[in-house]
Every structure is written in structure tokens, then in C-alpha cells.
N, C-alpha and C positions, 0 to 999 in steps of 0.2 A: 218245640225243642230247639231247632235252631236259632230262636229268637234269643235263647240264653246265653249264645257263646259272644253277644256281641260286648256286653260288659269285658269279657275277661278280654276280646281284641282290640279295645282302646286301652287299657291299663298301661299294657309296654309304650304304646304316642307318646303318652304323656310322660313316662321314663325318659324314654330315648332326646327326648329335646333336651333334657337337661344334663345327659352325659356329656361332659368335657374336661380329659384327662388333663389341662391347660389349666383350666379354675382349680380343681382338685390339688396340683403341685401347690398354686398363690394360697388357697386355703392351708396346707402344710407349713408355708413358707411364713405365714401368717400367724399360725398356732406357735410354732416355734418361738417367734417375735415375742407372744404374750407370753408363753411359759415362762420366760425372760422378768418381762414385765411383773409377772407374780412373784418371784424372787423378789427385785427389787421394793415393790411395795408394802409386801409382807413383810421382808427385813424391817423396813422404815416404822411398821406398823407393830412388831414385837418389841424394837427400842423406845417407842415414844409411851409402851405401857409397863415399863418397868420406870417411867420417873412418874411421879403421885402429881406430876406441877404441869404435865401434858394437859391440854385443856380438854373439854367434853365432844367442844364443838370438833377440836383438829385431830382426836380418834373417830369423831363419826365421819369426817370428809376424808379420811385415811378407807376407812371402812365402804365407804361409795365407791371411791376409786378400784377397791377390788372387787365390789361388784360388778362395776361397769365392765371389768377384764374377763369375771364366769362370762356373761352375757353376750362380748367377744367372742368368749371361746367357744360358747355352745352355738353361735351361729354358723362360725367357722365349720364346727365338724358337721353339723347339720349337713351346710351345703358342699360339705368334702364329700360326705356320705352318697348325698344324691349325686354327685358331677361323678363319683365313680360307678354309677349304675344300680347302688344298693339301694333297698327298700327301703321306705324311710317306717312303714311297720315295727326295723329294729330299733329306730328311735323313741316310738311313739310312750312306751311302758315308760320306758328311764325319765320323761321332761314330762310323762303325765300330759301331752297332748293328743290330739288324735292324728292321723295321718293329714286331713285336710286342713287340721289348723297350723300342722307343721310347716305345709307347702305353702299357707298361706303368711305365715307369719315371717318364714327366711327364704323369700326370691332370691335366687341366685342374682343376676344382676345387681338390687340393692345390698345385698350382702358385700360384694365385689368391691362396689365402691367403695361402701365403709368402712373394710380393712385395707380397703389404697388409702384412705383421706385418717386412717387412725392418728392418734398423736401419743407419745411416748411418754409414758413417766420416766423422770430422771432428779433422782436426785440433787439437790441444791449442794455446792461444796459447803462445808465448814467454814465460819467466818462470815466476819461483817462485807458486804461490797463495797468497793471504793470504786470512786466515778472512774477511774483509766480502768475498772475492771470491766465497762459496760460494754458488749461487745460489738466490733467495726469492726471494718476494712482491713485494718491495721492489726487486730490482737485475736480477730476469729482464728486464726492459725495456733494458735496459743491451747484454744480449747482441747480437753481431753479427747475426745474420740478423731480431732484431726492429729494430735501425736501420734495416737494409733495407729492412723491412716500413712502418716507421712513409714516410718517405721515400716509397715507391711510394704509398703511399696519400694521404698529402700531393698529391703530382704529381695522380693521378686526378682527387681531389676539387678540385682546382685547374684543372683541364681543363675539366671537366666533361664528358668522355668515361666513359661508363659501364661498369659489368662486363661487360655482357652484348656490348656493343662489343665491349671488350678480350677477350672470348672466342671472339668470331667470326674478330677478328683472328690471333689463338693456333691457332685452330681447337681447343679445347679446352672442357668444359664450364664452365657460366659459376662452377659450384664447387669448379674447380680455379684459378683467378683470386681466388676469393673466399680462399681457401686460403694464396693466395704473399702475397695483400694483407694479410692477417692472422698472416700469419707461422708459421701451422700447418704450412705445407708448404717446403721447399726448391728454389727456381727455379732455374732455367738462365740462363745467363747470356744466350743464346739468346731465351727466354722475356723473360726482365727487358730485353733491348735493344729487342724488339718492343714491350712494353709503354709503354716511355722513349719512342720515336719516336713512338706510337701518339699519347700525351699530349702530344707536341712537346716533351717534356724535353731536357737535354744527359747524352747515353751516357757522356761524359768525366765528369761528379760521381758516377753510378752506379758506374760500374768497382771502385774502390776500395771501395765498401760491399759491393760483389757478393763480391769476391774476399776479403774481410774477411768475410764471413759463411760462402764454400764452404768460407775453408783455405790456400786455393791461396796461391805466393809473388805478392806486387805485380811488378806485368806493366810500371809506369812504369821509361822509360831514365835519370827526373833525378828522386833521390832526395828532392830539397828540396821541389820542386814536387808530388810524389805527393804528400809529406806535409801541405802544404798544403791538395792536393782532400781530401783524406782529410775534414781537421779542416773545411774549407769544408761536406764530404757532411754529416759528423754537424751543421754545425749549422745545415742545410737542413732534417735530420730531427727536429731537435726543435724545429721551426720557425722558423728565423731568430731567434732572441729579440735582442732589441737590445744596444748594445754595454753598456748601463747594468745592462739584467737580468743579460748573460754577468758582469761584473763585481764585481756583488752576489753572483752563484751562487759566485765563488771568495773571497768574504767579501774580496773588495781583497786581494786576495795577488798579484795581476797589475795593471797597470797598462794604462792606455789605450793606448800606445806595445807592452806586450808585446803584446796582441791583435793589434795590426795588421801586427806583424813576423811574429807565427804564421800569421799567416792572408796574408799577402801582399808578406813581407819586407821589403828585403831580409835577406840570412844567417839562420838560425838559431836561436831564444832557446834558454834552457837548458830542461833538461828540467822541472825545478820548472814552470815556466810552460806547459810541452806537458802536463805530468801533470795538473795544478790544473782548465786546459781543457780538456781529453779528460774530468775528470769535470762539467765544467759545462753540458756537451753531453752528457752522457747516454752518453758509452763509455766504453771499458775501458781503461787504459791499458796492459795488456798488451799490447793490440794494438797502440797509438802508439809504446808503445818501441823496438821492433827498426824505425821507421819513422824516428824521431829519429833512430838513431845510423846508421844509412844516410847520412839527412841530411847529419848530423853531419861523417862521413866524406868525403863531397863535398863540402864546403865547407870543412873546415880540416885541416891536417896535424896538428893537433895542439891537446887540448881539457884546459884548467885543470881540476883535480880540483874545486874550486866548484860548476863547470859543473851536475856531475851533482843538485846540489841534494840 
């Protein structure tokens, strides 16, 4: 009789080693990330099956990449599950393994590292590359998610609400705040709203840097006016520079009249004028173009070959 209870008092050893309420947050911190990630993809992967000219091979490498993200995900909660003490028996029905192939298949440690060492889908802007688009020293500053970054941290420092604040409020470490504010790390939109409110920002100038930095398509219903906040975001994040500085920055290729139509209309200016500004504000204009010709489209039936500059 006694010999039988030795089974049930090794069961909890082999628990208890793997409880760690520390992995458990990274695996949350992680799932989040992906969730992210399946947006993005799937978007990409709904658009490219509404044109007949998408090729076979670029929906089945669309279609891997969202497996590889289940696969992600289900590892992650695996060993969420276990780092929080739960059985992994509740696992076992849903993935159709057993308990011991579970334990064996997602070590917590290699699980660990290989949502540290994951890599991120991100969508490609619209548009051809041009060689000064290739990114250095010099124009890394430029990319979307450092807008982003420069922006939030503008806000912050302009609050005077601190990291460690904003990390309370996250419920996250104060170096994974340090991280999104720096630009090393990729936020949630989620995260970035909490932030924006925290510092008493407006969540409407962020959207479009956010969503410009994930991938994701612009979520605005009036084409002109996105494009507006857009170009108003970037030049919040390269601090407001004055109308005299923006206009120097395009060496007078724009006039005082186009800035004000760009930035608060009314109609449209041509693209020359959105390209010139989009780099005197520090972004891409691959980004602004497919935001123009939206614009563009809402506002006229019909656009002079000029136009395009």
C-alpha cells in the first residue's frame, strides 16, 4: 500500500521545477507580440488572394509564415501554462498529445530562447527601392517605428510622467517601456494607447505612426484627413520645427501656401509637395504615397499628369 503513493509524490518535483512566474509574464509578453503578428500577415494574406495574378508559390510562403506564428503561439502557452503551475493534462485533449510528449516536445528553456531570438514579420512599404532608401547610419532614423519612438518619447519628456510610471501603468517592466521609447522593441497598439493617455497625448496623431510603423493598412474612413494626421504625426516627431525651418529643409521647393494645404487644406497638393515634406520631416515617402493617392482619389475624379511631379 504504501509503495503506491510514491508515484503521486514525485508528480508535484517535476511541477514545481518548472514554476516561474518570470517566464510566464515573457511567454504573455510573447503571445501578444504574435497576436500582432497574425494581424499583419493574415492582412497581407487576404489581399494578395483577392488579385487572380498573386502567384501560387507567394500564397503558399504567406500561408507558412502563419503557420510558423500557430506554432509560436502554441509553444508559448504550453510553457505559460506550465511556468504557471498548471497541469499540462489541460493541454494534452486540445494539441491531441500526451502529457509526456507535451513536456518533451516544449522545454521551457528552448521555448525561452526562441521567442527571445523570434523575428518579426513586417510588411514591405509600397513602392519600388531606391538605393538612398537602403537603410544606414544616416536614414535609420527615418524608418517607421523610429517615428514612432522619437514621438513617444517627445510626449513622455513633455509630460513629465516617468518610465517607471508608465510601467506601472503597462504593468510591464520598466525595460520593456525603456525599449518601445527607444525604439528597440515593437509596441502594441494597446500598449502605445496606454502610454498616449498616460502622458495625456491625443490617440488620433498616434494611430497613423503606430499603424505605419506595424504594417497594418490605415484604419482612417477620410483618405485626405489621415493623410494630414499622418504628415501633422511626423512633424510632432521631429519636433514641431517651424514653418521657416520645414521650408529651408525643402531648400524653397514648397512654398508657404503648399504647407498649409498639406497639412490642413483645404484639397490636396501634388505629390512633389507631399514627397519634398515627408522628407523634411524625417519620413519615407514610400509610406506617404499610397496615402496621397487615396487622398487623391477622394477628392478628384480625375488628376493632371503634372500633378504627379
Amino acid at each position: 500500500m504504501p509503495a503506491r503513493s510514491h508515484p503521486h509524490s514525485s508528480r508535484p518535483s517535476i511541477s514545481s521545477v518548472s514554476i516561474s512566474a518570470g517566464r510566464a509574464s515573457r511567454c504573455t509578453e510573447a503571445l501578444r507580440d504574435i497576436a500582432e503578428d497574425f494581424a499583419v500577415v493574415s492582412d497581407e494574406f487576404l489581399h494578395k488572394t483577392h488579385s487572380a495574378a498573386t502567384p501560387t508559390t507567394e500564397l503558399l510562403r504567406t500561408v507558412v509564415e502563419l503557420d510558423r506564428l500557430v506554432q509560436e503561439a502554441v509553444s508559448a502557452l504550453v510553457v505559460r501554462h506550465r511556468s504557471q503551475g498548471e497541469p499540462l493534462s489541460d493541454l494534452a485533449p486540445s494539441l491531441r498529445l500526451t502529457e509526456d510528449r507535451l513536456r518533451k516536445k516544449f522545454k521551457p528553456a528552448t521555448v525561452d530562447e526562441n521567442l527571445a531570438s523570434r523575428t518579426r514579420p513586417r510588411r514591405a512599404p509600397t513602392g519600388t527601392h531606391r538605393h538612398d532608401d537602403v537603410p544606414s547610419p544616416k536614414n535609420l532614423l527615418r524608418a517607421p517605428h523610429q517615428r514612432l519612438a522619437c514621438a513617444l518619447t517627445l510626449m513622455q519628456a513633455q509630460s513629465g510622467v516617468s518610465q517607471r510610471e508608465l510601467a506601472e501603468r503597462l504593468e510591464v517592466h520598466p525595460s520593456y517601456v525603456s525599449r518601445i521609447l527607444s525604439g528597440e522593441r515593437d509596441a502594441s497598439w494597446k500598449h502605445v494607447m496606454a502610454i498616449v493617455k498616460c502622458c495625456e497625448g491625443n490617440c488620433d496623431l498616434f494611430k497613423p505612426l503606430w499603424e505605419a510603423a506595424a504594417g497594418v493598412r490605415p484604419t482612417g474612413t477620410e483618405p485626405a484627413r489621415y493623410l494630414r494626421t499622418y504628415l501633422t504625426a511626423l512633424m510632432y516627431a521631429a519636433g514641431s520645427p517651424s514653418t521657416e525651418t520645414i521650408l529651408a529643409s525643402t531648400q524653397n521647393t514648397i512654398s508657404e501656401a503648399d504647407l498649409k494645404q498639406a497639412l490642413g487644406g483645404p484639397g490636396v497638393p501634388v505629390w512633389l509637395v507631399i514627397k519634398q515634406l515627408t522628407h523634411a520631416l524625417q519620413g519615407v515617402p514610400e509610406i506617404t504615397l499610397p496615402l496621397w493617392r487615396s487622398a487623391i482619389s477622394s477628392t478628384e475624379s480625375s488628376l493632371p499628369a503634372e500633378a504627379f511631379g
